[in-house]
C-alpha positions as CSV (number, residue, x, y, z in Angstrom):
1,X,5.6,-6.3,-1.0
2,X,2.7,-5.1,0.7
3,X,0.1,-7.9,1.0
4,X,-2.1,-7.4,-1.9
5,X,-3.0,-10.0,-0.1
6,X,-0.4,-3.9,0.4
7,X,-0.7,-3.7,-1.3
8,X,-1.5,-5.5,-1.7
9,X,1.2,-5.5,-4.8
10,X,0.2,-4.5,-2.8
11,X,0.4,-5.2,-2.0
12,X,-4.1,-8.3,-1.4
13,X,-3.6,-12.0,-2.2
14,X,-4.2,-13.9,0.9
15,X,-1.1,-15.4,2.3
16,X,-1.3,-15.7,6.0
17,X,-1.3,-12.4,8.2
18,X,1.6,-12.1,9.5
19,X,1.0,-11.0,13.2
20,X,4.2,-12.6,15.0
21,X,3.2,-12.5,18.5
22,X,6.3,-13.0,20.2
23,X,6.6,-15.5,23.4
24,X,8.7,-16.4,25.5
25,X,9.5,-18.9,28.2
26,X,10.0,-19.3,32.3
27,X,7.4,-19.4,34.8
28,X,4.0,-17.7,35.7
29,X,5.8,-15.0,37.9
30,X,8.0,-14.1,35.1
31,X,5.0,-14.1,32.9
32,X,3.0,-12.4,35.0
33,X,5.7,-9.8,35.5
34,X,6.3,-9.7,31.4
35,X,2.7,-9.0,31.5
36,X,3.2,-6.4,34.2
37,X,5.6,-4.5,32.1
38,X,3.5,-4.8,29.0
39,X,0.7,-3.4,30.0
40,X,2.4,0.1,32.1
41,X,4.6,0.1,28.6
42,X,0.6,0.3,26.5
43,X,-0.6,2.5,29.0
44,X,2.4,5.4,28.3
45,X,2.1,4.7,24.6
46,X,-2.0,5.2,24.8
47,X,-1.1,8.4,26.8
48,X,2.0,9.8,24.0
49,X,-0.9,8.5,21.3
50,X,-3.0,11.4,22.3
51,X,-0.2,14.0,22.2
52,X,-1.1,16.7,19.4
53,X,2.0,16.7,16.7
54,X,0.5,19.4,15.3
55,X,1.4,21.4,18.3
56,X,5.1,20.8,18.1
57,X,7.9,22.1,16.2
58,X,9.6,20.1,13.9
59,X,12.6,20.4,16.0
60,X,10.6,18.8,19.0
61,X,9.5,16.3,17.4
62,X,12.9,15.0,15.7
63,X,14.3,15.2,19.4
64,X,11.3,13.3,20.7
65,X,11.5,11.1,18.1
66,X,14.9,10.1,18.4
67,X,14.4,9.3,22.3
68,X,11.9,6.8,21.1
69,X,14.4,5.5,19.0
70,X,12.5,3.3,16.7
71,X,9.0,3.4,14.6
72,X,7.0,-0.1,13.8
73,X,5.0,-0.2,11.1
74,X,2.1,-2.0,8.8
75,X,1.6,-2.9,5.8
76,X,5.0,-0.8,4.6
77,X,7.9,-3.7,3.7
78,X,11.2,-2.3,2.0
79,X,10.0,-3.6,-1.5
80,X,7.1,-1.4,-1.5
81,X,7.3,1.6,-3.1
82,X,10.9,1.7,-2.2
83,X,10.0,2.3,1.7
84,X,13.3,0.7,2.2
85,X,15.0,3.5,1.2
86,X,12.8,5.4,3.7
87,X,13.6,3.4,6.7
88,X,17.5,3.3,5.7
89,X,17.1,7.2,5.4
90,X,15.8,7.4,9.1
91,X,18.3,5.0,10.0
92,X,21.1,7.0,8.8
93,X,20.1,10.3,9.7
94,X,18.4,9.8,13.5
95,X,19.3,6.5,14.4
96,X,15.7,5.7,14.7
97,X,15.3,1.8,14.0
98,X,12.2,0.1,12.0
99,X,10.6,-2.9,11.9
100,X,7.2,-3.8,9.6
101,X,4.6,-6.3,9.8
102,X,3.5,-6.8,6.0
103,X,-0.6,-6.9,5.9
104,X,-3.3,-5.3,3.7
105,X,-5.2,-1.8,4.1
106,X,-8.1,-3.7,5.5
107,X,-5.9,-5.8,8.1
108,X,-3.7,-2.9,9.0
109,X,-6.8,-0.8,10.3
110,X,-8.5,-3.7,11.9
111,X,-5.1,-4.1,13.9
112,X,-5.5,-0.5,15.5
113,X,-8.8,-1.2,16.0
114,X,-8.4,-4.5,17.8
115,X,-5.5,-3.5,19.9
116,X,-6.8,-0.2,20.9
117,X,-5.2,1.5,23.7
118,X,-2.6,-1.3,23.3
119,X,-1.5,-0.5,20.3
120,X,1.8,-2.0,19.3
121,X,2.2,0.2,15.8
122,X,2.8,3.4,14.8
123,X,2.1,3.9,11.2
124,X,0.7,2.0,8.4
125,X,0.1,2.9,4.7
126,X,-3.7,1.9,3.6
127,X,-5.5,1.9,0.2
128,X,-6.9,5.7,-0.7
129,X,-10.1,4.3,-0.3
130,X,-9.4,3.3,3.3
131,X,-8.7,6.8,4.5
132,X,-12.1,7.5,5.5
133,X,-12.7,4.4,7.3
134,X,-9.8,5.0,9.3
135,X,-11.6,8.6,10.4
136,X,-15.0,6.9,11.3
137,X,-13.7,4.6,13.2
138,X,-11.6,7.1,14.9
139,X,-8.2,5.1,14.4
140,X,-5.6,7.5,13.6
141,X,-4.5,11.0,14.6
142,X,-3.1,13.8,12.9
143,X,0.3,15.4,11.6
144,X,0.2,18.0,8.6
145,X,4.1,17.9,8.1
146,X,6.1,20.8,6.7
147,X,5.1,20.3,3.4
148,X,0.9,20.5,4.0
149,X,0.7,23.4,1.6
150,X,2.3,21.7,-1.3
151,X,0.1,18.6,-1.1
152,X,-3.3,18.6,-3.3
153,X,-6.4,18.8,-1.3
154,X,-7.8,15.8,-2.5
155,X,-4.9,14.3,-0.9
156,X,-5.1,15.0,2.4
157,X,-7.9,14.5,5.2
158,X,-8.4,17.2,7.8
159,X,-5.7,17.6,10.2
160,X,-3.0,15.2,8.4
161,X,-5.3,11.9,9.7
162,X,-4.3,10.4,6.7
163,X,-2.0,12.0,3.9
164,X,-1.2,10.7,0.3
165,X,2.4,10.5,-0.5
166,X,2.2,9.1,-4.1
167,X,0.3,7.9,-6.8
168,X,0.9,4.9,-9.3
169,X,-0.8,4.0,-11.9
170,X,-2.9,0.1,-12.6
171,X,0.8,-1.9,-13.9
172,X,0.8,-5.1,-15.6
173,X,4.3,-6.9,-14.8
174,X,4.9,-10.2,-16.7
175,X,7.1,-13.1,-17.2
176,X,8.2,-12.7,-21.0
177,X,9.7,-16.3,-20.6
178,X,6.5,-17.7,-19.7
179,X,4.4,-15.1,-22.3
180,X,5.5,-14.6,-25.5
181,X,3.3,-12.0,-26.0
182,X,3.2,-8.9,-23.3
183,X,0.0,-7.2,-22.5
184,X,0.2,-3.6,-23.7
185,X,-3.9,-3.5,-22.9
186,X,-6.3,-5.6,-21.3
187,X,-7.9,-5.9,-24.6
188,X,-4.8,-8.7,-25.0
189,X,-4.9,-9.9,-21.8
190,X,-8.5,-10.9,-22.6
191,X,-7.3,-12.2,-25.8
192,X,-4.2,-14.8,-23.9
193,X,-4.6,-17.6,-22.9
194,X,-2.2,-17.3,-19.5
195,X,-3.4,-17.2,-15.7
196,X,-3.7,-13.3,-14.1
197,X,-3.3,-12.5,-10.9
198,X,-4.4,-9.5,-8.9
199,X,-4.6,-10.8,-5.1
200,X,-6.9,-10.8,-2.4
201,X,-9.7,-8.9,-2.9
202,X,-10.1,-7.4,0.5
203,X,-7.3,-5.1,-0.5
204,X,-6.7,-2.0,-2.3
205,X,-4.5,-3.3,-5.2
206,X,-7.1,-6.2,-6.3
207,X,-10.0,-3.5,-6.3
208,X,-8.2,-1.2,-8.1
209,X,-7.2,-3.8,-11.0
210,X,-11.1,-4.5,-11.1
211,X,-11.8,-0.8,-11.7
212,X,-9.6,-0.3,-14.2
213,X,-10.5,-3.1,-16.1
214,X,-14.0,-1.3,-15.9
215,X,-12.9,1.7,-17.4
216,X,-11.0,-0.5,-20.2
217,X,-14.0,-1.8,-21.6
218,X,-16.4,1.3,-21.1
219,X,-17.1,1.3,-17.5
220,X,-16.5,3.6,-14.6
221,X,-16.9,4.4,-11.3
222,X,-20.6,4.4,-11.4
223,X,-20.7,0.8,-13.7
224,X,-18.4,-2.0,-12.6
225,X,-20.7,-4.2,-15.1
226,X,-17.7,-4.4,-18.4
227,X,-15.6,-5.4,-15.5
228,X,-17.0,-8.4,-13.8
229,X,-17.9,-9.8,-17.4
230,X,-14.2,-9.4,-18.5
231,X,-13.5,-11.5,-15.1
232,X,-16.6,-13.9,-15.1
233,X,-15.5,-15.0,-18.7
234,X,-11.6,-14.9,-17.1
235,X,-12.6,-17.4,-13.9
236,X,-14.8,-19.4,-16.3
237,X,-12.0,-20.3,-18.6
238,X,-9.9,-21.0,-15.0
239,X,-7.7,-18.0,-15.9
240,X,-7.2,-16.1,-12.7
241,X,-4.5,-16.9,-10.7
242,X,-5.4,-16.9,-6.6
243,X,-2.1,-16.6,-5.3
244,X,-0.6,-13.4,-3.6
245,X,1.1,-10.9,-6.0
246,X,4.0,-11.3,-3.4
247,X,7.8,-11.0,-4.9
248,X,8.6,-14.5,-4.4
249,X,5.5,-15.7,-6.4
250,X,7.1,-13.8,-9.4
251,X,10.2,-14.9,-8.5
252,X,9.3,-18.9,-8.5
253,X,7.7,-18.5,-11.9
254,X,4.3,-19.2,-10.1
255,X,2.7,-15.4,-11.6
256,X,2.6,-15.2,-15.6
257,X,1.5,-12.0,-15.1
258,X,0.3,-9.9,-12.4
259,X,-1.6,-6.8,-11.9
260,X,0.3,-4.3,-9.5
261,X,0.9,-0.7,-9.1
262,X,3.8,0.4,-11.0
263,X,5.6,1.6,-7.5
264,X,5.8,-2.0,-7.0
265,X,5.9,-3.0,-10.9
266,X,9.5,-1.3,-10.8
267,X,11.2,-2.6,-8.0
268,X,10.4,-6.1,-8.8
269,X,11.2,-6.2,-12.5
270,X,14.5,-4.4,-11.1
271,X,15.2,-7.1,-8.5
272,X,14.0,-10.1,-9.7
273,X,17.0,-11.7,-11.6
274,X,15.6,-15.3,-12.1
275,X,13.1,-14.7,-14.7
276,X,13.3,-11.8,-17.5
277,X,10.1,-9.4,-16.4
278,X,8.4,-6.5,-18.4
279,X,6.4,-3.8,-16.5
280,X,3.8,-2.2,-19.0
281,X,1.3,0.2,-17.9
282,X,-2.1,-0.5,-19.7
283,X,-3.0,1.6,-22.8
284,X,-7.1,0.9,-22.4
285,X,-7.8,1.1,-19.1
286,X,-5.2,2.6,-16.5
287,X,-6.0,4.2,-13.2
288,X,-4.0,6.5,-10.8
289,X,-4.2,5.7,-7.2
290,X,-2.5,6.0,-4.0
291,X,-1.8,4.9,-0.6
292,X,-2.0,7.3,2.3
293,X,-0.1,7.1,6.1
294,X,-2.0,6.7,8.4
295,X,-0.6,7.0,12.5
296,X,-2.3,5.2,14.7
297,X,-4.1,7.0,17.4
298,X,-2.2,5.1,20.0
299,X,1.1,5.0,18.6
300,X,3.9,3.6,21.1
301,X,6.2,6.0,19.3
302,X,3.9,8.9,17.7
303,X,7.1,10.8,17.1
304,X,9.0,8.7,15.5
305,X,5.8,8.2,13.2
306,X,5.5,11.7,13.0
307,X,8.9,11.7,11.4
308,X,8.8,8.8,9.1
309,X,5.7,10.9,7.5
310,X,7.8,14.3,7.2
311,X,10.6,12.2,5.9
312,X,8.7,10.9,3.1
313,X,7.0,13.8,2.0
314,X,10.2,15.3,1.8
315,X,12.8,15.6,-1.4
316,X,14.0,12.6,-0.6
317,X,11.8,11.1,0.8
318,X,9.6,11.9,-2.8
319,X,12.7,11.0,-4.9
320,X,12.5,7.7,-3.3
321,X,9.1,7.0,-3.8
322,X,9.6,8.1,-8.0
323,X,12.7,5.6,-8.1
324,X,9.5,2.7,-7.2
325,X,7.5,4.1,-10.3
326,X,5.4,6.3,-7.8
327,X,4.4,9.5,-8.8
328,X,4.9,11.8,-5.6
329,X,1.8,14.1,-4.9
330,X,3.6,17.2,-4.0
331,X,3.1,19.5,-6.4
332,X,6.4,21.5,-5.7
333,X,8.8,18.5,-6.3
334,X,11.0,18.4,-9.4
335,X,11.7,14.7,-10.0
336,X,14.8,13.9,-11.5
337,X,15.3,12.8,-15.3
338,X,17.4,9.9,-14.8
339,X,14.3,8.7,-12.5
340,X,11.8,9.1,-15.1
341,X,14.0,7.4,-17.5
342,X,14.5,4.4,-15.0
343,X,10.8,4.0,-14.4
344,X,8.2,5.6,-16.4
345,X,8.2,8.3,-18.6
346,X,5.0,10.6,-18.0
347,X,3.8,9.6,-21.5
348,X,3.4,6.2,-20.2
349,X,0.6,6.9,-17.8
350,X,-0.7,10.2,-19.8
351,X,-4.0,8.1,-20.1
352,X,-4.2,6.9,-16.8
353,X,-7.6,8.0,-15.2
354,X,-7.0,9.5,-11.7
355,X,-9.2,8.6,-8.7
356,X,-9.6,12.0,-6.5
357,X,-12.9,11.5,-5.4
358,X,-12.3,9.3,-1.9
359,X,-15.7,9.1,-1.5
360,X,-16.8,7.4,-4.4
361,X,-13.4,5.6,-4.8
362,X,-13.8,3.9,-1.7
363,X,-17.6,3.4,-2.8
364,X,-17.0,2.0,-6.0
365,X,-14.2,-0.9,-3.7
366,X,-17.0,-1.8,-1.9
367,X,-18.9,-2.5,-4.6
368,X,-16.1,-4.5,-6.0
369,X,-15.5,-6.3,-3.1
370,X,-19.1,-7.4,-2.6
371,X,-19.7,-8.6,-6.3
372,X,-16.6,-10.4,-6.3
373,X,-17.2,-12.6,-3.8
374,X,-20.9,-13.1,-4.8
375,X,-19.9,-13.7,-8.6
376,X,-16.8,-14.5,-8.8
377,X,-15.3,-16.6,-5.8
378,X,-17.7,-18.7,-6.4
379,X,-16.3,-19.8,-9.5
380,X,-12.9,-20.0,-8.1
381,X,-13.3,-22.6,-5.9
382,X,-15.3,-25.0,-8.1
């Protein structure tokens, strides 16, 4: 899943960031001509990146797109939000391959912004509250897609620089061998006696947990204060777990019970066979969030980026993200019954409260982010 560390779910946890930079052997002149190469194949992708795909047809684009032939991305692994379904879609239907580098909103944007005019990706998917950043720090360009007019306002930044997809809503997925009782609120988390995990803080998934626990016991946006007493009285106890909200922590029994998004909630209960899991969405204190693409400014394949984002704002690409537990945010989709009844029925999140203020979303994660590791890590690594 997406580093939570993504997400992260998830998404984040902090497991180690998983830039692979890939070596190889022979002598200097090889190098040297490996370098070479590198850098006249980063100067054409810096010139594509400033291409406007807002200029081109949709027809152009697919062609172009297919000549690239492949789209790399961040922070987008197949067991997020069902992206794998995503990828397999392009695969199938414009033989354009795709290969992701799992990381969290934060580390995704510092990676375009470290590698520049270099850039080696084409598209990540960042926190909602990241959006902005990615603006100010001029990171990203734009593509509107087909579908612009059917996508809320609040979900979508000037231009297509960033667009939000889906929604989910604050999940809490748990091992019902290792709990006997399953959280239905945070009210009986805080009544347990098991470890929680919500991952790294410097990612969108932890934050979020941290806000809705706010609103649970009778904070908000603008008062984080019932939230980092539920926690300081959690750590105090040695209650929260540190590791990653990665699969495989599940999986290993090493998570009791996590807090995710339900896009990611869904496809691990579903795929996670060692342990019997429950995915509950919290009747006290729920929130509604997304995550929005984002296309790097200097994308080696813009087009091919381009097409992943009209792909999953598509029918399908929608239908995929609802089969996760997402909630897709175009307004014109009809998702499918047997979907619902697979994931979440709208009743389930009917309470959750929806963040569609980026401003003072991504406010109120800073806030979270600084008080945690003033108040909190401290007591975590006592």
């Amino acid at each position: 899943m997406k580093r939570m560390t993504k997400k992260t779910l998830a998404v984040a946890l902090t497991a180690a960031m998983c830039l692979t930079l890939a070596g190889c052997g022979g002598s200097d002149k090889k190098e040297t001509k490996a370098a070479e190469t590198k850098a006249g194949e980063t100067t054409a992708a810096a010139e594509e990146g400033a291409v406007d795909l807002n200029a081109l047809t949709l027809d152009e684009i697919i062609e172009k797109a297919k000549a690239e032939g492949k789209v790399e991305s961040v922070g987008m692994p197949d067991s997020w939000a069902n992206w794998g379904l995503t990828w397999q879609d392009l695969k199938d239907e414009y033989a354009i391959d795709h290969a992701d580098t799992d990381m969290s909103s934060s580390e995704e944007l510092q990676m375009f912004k470290t590698e520049g005019e270099n850039g080696t990706k084409d598209i990540g998917d960042v926190g909602f509250a990241f959006g902005q950043q990615a603006i100010d720090e001029d990171l990203v360009q734009g593509y509107k897609t087909s579908y612009w007019d059917s996508v809320p306002d609040w979900a979508k930044a000037e231009d297509g620089k960033w667009m939000v997809a889906y929604t989910g809503a604050t999940t809490f997925l748990t091992n019902t061998e290792q709990v006997e009782n399953v959280p239905t609120s945070w009210a009986d988390i805080k009544a347990g006696d098991y470890k929680v995990a919500l991952g790294d803080i410097g990612g969108g998934t932890a934050q979020a947990a941290v806000i809705a626990s706010a609103y649970a016991f009778g904070g908000d946006l603008n008062n984080l204060d019932p939230a980092f007493e539920f926690w300081t009285e959690l750590a105090e106890a040695g209650r929260i777990n540190t590791l990653d909200i990665l699969q495989q922590n599940f999986e290993t029994g090493e998570i009791a019970v996590g807090v995710i998004w339900s896009y990611t909630a869904v496809p691990y209960k579903d795929q996670i066979t060692q342990y019997k899991m429950e995915a509950t969405i919290p009747s006290d204190g729920s929130i509604m969030s997304g995550y929005a693409s984002v296309i790097n400014k200097y994308a080696p394949h813009p087009h091919a980026a381009a097409l992943a984002r009209e792909w999953i704002f598509s029918d399908a690409g929608q239908a995929n993200l609802a089969k996760a537990g997402a909630i897709p945010t175009r307004t014109d989709v009809e998702i499918p019954a047997e979907i619902e009844e697979a994931t979440f029925a709208k009743a389930d999140y009917a309470n959750a409260i929806p963040m569609e203020d980026a401003e003072a979303y991504a406010a109120a994660c800073e806030t979270v982010k600084t008080r945690w590791e003033e108040e909190i890590l401290p007591l975590l690594v006592q």
